[in-house]
C-alpha positions in Angstrom: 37.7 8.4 32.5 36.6 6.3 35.7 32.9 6.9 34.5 33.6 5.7 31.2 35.7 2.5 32.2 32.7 1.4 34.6 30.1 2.2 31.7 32.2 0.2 29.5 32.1 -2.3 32.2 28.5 -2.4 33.2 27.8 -2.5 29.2 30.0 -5.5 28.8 28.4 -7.4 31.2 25.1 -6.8 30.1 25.5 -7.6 26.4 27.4 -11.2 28.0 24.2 -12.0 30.1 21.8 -10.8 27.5 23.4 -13.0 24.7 23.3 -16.0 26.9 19.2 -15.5 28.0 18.9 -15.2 24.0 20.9 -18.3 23.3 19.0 -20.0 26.4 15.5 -18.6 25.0 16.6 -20.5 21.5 17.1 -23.8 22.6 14.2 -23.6 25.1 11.1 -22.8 23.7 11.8 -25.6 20.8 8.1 -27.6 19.6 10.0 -30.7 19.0 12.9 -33.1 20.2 15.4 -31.0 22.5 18.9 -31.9 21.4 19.0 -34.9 23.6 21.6 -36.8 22.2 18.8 -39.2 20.1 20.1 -37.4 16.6 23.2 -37.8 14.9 26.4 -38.5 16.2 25.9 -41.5 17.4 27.5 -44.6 17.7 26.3 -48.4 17.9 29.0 -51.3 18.3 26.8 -54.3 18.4 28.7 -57.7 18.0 31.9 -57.6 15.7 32.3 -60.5 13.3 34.7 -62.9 13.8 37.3 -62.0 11.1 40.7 -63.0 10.3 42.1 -59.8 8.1 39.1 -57.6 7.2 34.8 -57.6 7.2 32.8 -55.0 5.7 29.2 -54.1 7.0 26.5 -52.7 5.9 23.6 -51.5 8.8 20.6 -50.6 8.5 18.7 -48.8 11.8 15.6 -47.0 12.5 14.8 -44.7 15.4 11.5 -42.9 16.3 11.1 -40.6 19.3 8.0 -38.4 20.1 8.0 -35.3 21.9 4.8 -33.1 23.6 6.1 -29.7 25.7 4.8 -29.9 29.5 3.8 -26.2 29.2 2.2 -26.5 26.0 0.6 -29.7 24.5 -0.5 -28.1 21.1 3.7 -28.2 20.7 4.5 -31.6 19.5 6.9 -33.8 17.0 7.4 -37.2 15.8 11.1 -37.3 15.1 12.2 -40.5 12.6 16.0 -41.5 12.0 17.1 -43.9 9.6 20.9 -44.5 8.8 22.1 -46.5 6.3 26.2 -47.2 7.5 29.0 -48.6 6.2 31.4 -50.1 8.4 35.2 -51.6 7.5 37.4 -53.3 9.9 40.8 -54.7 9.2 43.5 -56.1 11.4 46.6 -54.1 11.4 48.2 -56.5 13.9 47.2 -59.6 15.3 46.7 -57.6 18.4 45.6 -54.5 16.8 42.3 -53.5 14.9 41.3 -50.3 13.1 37.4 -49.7 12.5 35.6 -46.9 10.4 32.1 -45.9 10.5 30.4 -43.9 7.6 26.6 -43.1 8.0 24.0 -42.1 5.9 21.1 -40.3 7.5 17.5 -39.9 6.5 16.0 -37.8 9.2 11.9 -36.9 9.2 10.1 -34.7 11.3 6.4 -34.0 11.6 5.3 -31.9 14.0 2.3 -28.6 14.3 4.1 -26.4 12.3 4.8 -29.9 9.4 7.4 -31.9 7.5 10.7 -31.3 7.3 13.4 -33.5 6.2 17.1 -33.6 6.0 19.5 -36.7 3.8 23.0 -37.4 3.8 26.6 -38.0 4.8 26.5 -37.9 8.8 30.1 -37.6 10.9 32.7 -40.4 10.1 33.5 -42.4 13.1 37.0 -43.9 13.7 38.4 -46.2 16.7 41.5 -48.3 16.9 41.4 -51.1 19.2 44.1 -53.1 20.9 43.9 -56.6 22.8 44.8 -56.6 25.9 44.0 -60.3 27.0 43.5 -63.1 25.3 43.0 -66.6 27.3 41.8 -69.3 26.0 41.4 -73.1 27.5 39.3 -76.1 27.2 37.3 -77.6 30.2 37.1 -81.3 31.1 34.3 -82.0 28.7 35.8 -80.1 26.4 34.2 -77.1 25.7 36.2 -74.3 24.8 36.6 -71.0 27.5 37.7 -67.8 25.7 38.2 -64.5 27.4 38.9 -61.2 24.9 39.3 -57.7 25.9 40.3 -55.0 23.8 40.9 -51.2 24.6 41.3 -48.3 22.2 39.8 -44.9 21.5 38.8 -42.8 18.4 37.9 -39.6 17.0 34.2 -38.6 15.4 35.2 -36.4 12.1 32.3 -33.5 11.4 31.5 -34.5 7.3 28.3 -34.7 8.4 26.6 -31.2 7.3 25.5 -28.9 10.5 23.7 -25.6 8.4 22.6 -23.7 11.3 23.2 -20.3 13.2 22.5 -21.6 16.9 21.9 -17.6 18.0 19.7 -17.3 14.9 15.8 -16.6 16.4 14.2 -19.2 14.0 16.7 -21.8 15.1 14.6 -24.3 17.2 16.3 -26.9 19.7 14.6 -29.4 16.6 16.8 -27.8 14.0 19.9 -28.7 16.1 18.8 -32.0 16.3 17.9 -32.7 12.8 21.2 -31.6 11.5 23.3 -34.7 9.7 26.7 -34.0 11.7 27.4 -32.2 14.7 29.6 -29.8 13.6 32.9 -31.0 15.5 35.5 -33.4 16.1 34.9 -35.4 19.1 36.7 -37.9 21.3 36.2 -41.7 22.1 37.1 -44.0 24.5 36.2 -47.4 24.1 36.2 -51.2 25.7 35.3 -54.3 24.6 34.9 -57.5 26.7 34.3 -61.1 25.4 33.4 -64.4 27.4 32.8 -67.5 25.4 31.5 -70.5 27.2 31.5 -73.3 24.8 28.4 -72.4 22.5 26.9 -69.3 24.8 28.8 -65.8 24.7 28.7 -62.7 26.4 29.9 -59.4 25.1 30.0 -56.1 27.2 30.8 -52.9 25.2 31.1 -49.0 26.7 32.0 -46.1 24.6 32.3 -42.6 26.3 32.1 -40.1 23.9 33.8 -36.6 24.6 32.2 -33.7 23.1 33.8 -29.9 21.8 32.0 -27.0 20.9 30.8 -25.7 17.8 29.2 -22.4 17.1 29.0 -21.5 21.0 27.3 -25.0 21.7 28.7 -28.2 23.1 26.3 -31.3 23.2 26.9 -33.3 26.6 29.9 -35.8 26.8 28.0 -39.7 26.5 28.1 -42.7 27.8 27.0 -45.9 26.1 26.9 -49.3 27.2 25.3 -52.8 26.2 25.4 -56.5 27.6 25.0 -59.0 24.6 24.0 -62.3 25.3 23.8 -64.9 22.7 23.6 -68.9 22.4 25.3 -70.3 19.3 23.5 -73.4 17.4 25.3 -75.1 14.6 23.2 -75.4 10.8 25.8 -76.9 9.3 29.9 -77.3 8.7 30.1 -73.3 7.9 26.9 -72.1 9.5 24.7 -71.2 12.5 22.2 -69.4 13.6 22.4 -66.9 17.3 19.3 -65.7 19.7 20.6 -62.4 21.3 19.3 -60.7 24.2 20.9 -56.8 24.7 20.4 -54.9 27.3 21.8 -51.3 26.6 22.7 -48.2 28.8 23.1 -44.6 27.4 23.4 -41.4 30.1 24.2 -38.0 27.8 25.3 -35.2 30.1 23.9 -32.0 30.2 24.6 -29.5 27.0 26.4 -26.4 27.1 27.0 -22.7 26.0 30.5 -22.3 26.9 31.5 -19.3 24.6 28.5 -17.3 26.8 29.7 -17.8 30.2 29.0 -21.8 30.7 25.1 -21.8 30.6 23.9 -25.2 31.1 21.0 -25.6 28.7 17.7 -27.4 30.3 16.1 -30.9 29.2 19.3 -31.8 27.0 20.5 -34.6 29.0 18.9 -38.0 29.3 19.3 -41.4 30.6 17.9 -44.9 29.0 17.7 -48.6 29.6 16.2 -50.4 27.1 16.2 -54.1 25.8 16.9 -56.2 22.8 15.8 -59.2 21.1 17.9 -60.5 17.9 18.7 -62.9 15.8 22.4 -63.9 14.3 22.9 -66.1 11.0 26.3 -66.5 9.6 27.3 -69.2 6.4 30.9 -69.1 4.9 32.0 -65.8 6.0 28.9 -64.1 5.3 26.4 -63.2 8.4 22.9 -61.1 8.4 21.4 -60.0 11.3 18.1 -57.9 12.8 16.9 -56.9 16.2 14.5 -54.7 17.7 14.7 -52.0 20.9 12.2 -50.8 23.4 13.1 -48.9 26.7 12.8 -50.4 29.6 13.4 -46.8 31.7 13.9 -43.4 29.9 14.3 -39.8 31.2 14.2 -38.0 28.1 14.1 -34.0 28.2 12.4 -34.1 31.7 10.4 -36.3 30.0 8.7 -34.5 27.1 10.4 -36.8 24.9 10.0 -40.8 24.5 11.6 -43.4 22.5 8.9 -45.3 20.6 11.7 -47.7 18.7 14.3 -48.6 17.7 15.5 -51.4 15.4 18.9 -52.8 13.5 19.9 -55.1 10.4 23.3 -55.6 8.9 25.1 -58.0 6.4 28.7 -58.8 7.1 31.1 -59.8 4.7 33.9 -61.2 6.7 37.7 -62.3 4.9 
């Protein structure tokens, strides 16, 4: 009986630590972009409109990472993202605003082995923000001082589609990353701070993003951050036109396999600063606006992978 429990035992054990060197193997030995955090799920709060009830939005952004293994250079991808979102925020208080997020991803790879592409509905995205301070004074030459800062959180909802069995052999680290949702429901926390000095504005927005498993795997909680700085210049009565310059922080926490005893999975997280030129143009309620993204520092899978681009347009309709 004592044979058979410590049998049992040993067995157990075994079958535990072999699972987890075959989930490791998996997401390891991909030939494209390890699941870095540069797919989907992601989130981009740029400058919100200046509305009074309600704005719609659509984006448009790009995204183009390359990746080339260390231990084998004949293993290589070009990984392309393009997401067409809508966004709709509305002001259920004075103090407190609801926004929703629906993407649309077209997602191309090329690598030794081909093409492959996937299209459609990505994870839904919803925060509620509350302000928190609001101060606002004129100085002696009368230019106007605001200060805004709003608080609030959210949840990511998994409508995207995520078709894959992680523990499957064929299933690549690319595969993961390609998918159009993430597979779970994941947390937000989220701040947003506003200075206005007469015509020139700063904004300062951080969103940490905690992650929950799904099929075994959980992608590494992340943090993103930007600094927006813009100068306003008046076109007319009910127009203008802004310069921004963004810089923009993202640090995405190592990924895990926390059904098979907590392995941490290698080259999944990553750390970027890149920087942003834009332009702003708003008339009656109605703004456009484009800007493109380079990195400035990147640590990317150990540095297989590199971001070549990125780039953003949008038309707001503000009410």
């Amino acid at each position: 009986m004592t044979d058979r429990f410590v049998s049992a035992t040993i067995l157990s054990i075994m079958k535990k630590y072999l699972i987890a060197l075959f989930a490791l193997l998996i997401v390891t030995q991909s030939n494209a972009c390890p699941f870095c955090g540069c797919g989907g799920g992601n989130l981009y709060l740029g400058i919100l409109p200046d509305y009074k009830t309600q704005f719609f939005s659509l984006h448009y952004s790009y995204a183009e990472y390359h990746t080339v293994l260390f231990n084998d250079t004949s293993q290589h991808s070009k990984n392309y993202y393009n997401t067409i979102e809508l966004s709709y925020g509305v002001h259920i208080t004075p103090k407190l605003q609801l926004l929703a997020f629906v993407p649309y991803r077209l997602n191309k790879q090329i690598d030794d082995d081909g093409t492959t592409t996937s299209n459609g509905l990505g994870d839904l995205n919803i925060l509620a923000q509350y302000e928190v301070l609001n101060t606002t004074h004129y100085t002696a030459a009368h230019s106007l001082v605001q200060n805004q800062l709003w608080l609030g959180g959210g949840v990511k909802l998994p409508t995207g589609v995520f078709g894959l069995n992680v523990y499957d052999t064929t299933t690549t680290l690319a595969d993961i990353n390609a998918q159009l949702g993430t597979g779970s429901i994941d947390f937000m926390l989220n701040g947003l701070y506003s200075l206005r000095l007469g015509s020139f504005g700063v904004n300062i927005n951080a969103t940490y993003k905690i992650n929950t498993a799904h099929q075994g795997v959980r992608f590494g909680d992340k943090l993103s951050s930007n600094a927006i700085a813009y100068y306003h210049f008046k076109t007319g009565k009910q127009s203008g036109i802004s310069p921004t310059l963004v810089f923009g922080y993202e640090h995405v926490a190592t990924s895990t396999l926390p059904e098979v005893m907590k392995v941490y999975v290698p080259y999944t997280n990553s750390e970027t600063l890149t920087g942003s030129l834009g332009v702003e143009y708003s008339v009656k309620g109605v703004g456009f606006g484009i800007n493109g993204q380079l990195p400035l520092q990147e640590n990317y899978a150990g540095g297989q992978t590199q971001m070549k681009f990125k780039g953003l347009a949008h038309i707001t309709f503000s009410l």
